[in-house]
KEKE-3310 file (N, C-alpha, C; in steps of 0.2 Angstrom, whole numbers, plus 5000, padded with zeros to 4 digits):
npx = (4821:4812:4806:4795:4792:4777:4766:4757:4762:4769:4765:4776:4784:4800:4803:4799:4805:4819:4818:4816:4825:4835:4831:4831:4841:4840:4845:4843:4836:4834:4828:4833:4825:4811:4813:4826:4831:4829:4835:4848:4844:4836:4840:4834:4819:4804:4795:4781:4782:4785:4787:4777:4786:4796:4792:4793:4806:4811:4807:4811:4823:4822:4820:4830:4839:4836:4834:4848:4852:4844:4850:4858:4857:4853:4841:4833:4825:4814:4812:4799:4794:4795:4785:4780:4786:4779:4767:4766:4767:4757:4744:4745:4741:4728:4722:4726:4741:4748:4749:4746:4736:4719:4707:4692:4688:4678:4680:4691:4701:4705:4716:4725:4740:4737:4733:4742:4753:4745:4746:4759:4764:4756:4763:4775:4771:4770:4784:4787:4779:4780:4795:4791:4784:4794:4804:4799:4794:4784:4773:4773:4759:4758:4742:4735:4738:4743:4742:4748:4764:4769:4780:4785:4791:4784:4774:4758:4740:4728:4718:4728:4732:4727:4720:4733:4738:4724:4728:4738:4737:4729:4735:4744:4737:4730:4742:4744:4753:4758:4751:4751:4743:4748:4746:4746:4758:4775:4782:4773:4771:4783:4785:4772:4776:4788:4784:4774:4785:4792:4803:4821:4824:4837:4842:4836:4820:4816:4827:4831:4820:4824:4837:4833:4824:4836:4843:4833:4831:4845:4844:4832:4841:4850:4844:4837:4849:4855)
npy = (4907:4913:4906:4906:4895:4894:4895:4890:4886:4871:4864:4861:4866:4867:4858:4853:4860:4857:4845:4847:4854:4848:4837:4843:4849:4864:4878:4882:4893:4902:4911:4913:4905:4913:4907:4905:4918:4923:4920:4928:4939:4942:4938:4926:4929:4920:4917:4918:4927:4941:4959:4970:4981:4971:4960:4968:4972:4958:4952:4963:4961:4947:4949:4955:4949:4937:4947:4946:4933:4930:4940:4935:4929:4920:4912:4900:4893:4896:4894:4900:4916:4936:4938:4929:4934:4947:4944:4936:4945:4953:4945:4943:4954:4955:4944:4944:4946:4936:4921:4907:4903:4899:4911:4917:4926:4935:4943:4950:4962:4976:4985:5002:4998:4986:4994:5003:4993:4988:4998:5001:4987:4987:4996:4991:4981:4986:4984:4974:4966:4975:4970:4955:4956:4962:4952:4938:4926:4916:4908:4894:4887:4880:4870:4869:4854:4843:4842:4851:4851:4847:4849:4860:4872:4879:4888:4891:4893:4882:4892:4902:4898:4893:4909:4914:4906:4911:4924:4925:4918:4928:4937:4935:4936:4947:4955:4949:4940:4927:4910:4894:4880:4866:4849:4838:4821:4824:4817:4816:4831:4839:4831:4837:4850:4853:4848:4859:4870:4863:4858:4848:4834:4828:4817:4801:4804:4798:4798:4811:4815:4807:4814:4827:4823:4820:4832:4841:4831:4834:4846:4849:4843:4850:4863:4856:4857:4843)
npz = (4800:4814:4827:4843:4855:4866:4877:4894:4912:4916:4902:4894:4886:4887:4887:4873:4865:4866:4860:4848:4844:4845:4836:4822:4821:4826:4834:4848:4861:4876:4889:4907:4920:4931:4945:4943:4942:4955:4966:4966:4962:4972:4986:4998:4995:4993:4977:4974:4985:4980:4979:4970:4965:4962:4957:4943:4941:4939:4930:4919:4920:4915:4902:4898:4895:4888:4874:4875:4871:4861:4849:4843:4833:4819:4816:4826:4840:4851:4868:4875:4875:4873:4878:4890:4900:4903:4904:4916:4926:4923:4923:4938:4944:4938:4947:4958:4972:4975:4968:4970:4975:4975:4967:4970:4956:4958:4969:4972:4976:4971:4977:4979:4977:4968:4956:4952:4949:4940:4927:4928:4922:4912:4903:4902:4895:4883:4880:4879:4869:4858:4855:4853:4842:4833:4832:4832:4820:4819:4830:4840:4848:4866:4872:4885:4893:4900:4919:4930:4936:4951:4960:4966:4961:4951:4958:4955:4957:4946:4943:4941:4929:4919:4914:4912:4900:4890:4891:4884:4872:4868:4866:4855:4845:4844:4840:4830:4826:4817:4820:4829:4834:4844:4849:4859:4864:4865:4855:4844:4847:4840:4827:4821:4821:4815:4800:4799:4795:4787:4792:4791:4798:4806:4815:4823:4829:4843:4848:4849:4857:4869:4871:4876:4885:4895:4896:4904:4916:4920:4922:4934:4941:4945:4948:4961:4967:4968)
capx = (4814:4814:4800:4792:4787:4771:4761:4757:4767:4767:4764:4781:4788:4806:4805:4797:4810:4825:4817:4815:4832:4841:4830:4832:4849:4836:4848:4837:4836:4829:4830:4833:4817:4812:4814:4833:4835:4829:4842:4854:4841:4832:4840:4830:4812:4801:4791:4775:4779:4789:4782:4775:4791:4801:4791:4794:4814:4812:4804:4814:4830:4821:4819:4836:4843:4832:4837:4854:4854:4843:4850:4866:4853:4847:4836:4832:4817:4815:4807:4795:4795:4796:4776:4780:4789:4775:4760:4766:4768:4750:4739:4745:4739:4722:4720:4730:4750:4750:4749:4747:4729:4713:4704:4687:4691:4674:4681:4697:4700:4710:4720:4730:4747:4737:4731:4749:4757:4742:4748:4765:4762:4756:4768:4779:4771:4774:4789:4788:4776:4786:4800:4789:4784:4800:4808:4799:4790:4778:4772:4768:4755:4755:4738:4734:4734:4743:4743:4752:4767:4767:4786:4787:4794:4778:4769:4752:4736:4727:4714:4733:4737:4722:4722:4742:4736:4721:4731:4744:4734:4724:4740:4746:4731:4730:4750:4744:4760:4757:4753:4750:4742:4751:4743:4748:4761:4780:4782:4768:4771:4788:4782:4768:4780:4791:4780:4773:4791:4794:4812:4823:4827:4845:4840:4828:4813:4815:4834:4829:4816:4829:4842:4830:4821:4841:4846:4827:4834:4849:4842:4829:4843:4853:4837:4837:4856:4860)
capy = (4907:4913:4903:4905:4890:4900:4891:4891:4882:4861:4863:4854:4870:4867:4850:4852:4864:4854:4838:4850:4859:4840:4832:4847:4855:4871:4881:4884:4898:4904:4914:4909:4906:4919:4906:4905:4922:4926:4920:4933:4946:4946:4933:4925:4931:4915:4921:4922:4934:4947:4965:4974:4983:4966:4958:4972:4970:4951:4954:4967:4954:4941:4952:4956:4941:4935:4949:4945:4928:4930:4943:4936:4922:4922:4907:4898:4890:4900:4890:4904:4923:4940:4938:4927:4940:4950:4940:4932:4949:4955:4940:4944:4961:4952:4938:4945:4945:4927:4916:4900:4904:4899:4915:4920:4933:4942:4944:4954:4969:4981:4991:5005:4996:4983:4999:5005:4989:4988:5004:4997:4982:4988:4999:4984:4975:4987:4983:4966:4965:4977:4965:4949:4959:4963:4947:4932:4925:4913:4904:4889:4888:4874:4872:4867:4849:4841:4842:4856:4847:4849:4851:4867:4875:4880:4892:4893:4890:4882:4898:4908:4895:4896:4914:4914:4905:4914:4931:4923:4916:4934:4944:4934:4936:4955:4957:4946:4935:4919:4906:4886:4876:4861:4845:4830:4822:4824:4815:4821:4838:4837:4829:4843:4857:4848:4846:4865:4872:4859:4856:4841:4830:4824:4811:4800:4808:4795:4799:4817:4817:4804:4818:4832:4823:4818:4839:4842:4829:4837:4853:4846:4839:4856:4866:4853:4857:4837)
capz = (4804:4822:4832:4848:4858:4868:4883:4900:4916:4914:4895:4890:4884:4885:4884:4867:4860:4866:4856:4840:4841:4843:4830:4816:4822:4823:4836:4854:4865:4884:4896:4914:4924:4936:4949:4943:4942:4962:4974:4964:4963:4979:4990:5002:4992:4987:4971:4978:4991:4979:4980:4963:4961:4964:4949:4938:4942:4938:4921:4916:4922:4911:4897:4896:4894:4881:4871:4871:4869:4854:4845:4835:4829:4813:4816:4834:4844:4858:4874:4880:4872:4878:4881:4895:4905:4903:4906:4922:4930:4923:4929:4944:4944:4940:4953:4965:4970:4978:4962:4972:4977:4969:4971:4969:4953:4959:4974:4970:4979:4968:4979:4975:4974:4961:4950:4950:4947:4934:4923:4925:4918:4906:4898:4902:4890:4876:4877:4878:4862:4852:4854:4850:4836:4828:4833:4830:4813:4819:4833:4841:4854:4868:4876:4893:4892:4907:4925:4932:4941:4960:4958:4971:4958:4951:4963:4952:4954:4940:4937:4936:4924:4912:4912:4908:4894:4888:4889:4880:4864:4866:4864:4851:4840:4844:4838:4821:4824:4813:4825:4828:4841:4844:4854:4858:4868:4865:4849:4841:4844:4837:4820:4819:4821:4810:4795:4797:4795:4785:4793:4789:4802:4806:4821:4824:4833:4851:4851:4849:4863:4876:4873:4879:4893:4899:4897:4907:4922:4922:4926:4937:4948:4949:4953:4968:4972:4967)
cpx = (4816:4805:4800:4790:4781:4769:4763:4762:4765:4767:4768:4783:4795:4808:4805:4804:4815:4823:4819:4819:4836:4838:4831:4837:4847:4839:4841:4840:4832:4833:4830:4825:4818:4813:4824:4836:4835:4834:4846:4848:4838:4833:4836:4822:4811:4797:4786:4775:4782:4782:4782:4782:4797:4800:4794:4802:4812:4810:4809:4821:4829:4823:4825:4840:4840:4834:4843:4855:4851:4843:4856:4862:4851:4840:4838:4823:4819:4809:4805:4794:4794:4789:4774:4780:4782:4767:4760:4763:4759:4744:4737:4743:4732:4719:4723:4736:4752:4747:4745:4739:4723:4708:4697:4685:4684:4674:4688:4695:4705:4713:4724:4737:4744:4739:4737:4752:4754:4747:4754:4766:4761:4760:4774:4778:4771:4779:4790:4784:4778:4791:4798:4786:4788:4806:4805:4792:4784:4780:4772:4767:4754:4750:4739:4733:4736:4742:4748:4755:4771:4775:4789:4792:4790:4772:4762:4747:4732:4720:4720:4736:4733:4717:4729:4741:4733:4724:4735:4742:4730:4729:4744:4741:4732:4737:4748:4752:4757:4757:4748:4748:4743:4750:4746:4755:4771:4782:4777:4769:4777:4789:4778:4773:4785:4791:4778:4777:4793:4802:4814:4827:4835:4845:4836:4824:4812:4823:4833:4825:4821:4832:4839:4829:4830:4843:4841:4830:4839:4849:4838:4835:4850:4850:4837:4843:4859:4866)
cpy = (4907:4911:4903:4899:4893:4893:4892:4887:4875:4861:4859:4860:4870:4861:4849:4854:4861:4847:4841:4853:4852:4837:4836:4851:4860:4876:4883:4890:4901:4909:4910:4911:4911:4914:4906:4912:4924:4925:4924:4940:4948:4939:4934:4925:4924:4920:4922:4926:4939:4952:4968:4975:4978:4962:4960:4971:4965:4951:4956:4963:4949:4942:4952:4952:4937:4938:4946:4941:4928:4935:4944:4928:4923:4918:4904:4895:4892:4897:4896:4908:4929:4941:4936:4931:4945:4948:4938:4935:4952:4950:4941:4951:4959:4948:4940:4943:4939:4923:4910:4901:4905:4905:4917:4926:4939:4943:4947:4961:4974:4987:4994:5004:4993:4989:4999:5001:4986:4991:5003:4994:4983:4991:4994:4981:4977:4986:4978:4964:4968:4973:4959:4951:4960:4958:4940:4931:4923:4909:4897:4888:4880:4874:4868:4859:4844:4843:4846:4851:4852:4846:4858:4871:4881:4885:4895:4889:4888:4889:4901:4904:4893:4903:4916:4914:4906:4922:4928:4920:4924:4938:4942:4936:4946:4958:4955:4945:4929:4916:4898:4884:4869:4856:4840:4828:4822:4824:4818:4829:4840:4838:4834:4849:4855:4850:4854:4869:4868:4858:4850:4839:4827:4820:4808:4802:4803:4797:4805:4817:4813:4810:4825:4830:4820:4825:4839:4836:4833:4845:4854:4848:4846:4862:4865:4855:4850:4841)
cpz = (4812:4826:4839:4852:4864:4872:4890:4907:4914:4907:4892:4886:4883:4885:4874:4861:4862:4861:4851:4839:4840:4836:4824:4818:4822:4832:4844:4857:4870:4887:4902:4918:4929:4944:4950:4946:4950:4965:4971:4966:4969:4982:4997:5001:4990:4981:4973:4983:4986:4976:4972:4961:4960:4957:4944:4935:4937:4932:4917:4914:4917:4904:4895:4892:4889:4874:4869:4869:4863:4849:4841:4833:4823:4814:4823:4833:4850:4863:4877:4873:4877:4880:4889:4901:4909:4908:4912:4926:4928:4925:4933:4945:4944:4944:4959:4967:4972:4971:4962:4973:4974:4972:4966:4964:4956:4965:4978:4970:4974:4971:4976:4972:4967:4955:4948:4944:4939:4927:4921:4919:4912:4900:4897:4894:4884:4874:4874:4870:4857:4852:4851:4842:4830:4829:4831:4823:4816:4825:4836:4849:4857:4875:4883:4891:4896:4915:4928:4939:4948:4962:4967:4968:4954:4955:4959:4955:4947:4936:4935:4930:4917:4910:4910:4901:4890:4888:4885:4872:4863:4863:4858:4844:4841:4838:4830:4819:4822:4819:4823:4835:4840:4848:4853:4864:4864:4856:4843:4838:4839:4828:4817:4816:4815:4801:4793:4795:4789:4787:4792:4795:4801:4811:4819:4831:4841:4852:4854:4857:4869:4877:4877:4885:4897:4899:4905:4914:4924:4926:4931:4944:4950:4952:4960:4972:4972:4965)
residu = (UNK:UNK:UNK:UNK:UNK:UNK:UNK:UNK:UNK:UNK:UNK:UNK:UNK:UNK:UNK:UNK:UNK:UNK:UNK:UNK:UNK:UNK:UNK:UNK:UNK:UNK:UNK:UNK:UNK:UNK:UNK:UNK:UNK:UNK:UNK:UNK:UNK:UNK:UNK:UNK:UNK:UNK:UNK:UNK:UNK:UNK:UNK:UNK:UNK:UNK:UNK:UNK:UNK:UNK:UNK:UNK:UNK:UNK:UNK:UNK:UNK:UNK:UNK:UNK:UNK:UNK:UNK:UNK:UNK:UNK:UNK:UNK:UNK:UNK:UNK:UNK:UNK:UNK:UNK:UNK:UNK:UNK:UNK:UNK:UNK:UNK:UNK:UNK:UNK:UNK:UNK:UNK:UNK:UNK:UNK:UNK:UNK:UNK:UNK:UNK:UNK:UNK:UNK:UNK:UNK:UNK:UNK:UNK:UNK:UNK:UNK:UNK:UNK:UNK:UNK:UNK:UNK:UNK:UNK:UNK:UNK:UNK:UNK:UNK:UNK:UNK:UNK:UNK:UNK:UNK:UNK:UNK:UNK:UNK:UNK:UNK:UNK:UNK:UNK:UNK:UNK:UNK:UNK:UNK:UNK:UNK:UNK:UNK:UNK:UNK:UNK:UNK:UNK:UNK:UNK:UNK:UNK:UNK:UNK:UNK:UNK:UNK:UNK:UNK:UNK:UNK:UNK:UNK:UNK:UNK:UNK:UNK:UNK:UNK:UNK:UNK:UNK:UNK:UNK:UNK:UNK:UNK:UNK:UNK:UNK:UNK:UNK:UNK:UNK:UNK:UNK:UNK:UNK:UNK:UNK:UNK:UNK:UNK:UNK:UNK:UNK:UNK:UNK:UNK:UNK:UNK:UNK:UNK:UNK:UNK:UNK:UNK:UNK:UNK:UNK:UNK:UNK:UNK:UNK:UNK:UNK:UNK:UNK:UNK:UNK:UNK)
# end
């Protein structure tokens, strides 16, 4: 079984999947964020300034790296999928290439770079959908349910983050990838996902989640440069 964990920024997306790999030994897999990937790829670029073709790069960079790590897997939980990659970069194409800014969508000027980056984007995402298509069984979807954490690592507004999310259940439903919507907080979801899978637990479900939210500081505090 190769599962997707699916949702937008703040969802508890890698926290979720490190609970769920410790509590069922169910193998995890990610790509590095596009904030990891920038200082290699475009030093000095914060995320919200990078140009159309800067995006595309960073995607493509994401994309890669996803592949390889989930392709000597038979089975994983994969924290995102290659829709993410996709999505982030197409949003932006409809709100406009600054992320961070709440903007009046009827008041989006569609310059010729967007269009471009448009067209791009899109062919992008054939890739990216063919991939999610012949790579993952079944989903599970996590909605919008916390507070988008004001981290500075996060450069969204919350319309790009209830659009992320709304293209990301639309395109899942268009592909007719089996999928689950998962609520609730940590423990919860866990159990939920759990149960639908039926997997058998090898921990108990508070070790599980300590040992995730102690990987999730640890990354936290290298992010920082602790």
């Amino acid at each position: 079984m190769k599962i997707a964990i699916s949702g937008t920024y703040s969802t508890g997306k890698t926290t979720t999947t490190l609970a769920l790999s410790y509590y069922t030994n169910l193998s995890q897999t990610h790509a590095k964020t596009m904030r990891e990937i920038l200082p290699k790829a475009l030093p000095g670029k914060r995320l919200e300034d990078v140009t159309g073709p800067e995006l595309v790069q960073l995607g493509i960079r994401r994309l890669m790296e996803r592949a390889v790590r989930e392709s000597h897997l038979e089975s994983f939980v994969s924290d995102g999928s290659s829709l993410h990659e996709w999505v982030y970069g197409m949003v932006r194409t409809e709100l406009g290439m600054n992320p961070n800014i709440e903007t009046d969508t009827g008041k989006i000027i569609l310059t010729d770079e967007l269009n471009f980056l448009r067209d791009v984007m899109e062919n992008f995402g054939d890739v990216a959908k063919d991939y999610a298509v012949n790579t993952y069984d079944s989903f599970i979807h996590l909605p919008v349910e916390f507070p988008l954490v004001k981290d500075g690592h996060r450069p969204v507004s919350e319309l790009f983050r209830s659009r992320s999310n709304d293209l990301l259940l639309q395109t899942i439903e268009e592909l007719k990838i089996p999928y689950h919507i998962v609520t609730g907080n940590i423990e919860e979801r866990v159990k939920q996902i759990t149960e639908i899978y039926n997997l058998k637990p090898v921990m108990d479900i508070k070790q599980a989640i300590i040992l995730a939210q102690n990987e999730m500081e640890k990354y936290n505090l290298k992010q920082e440069g602790a």
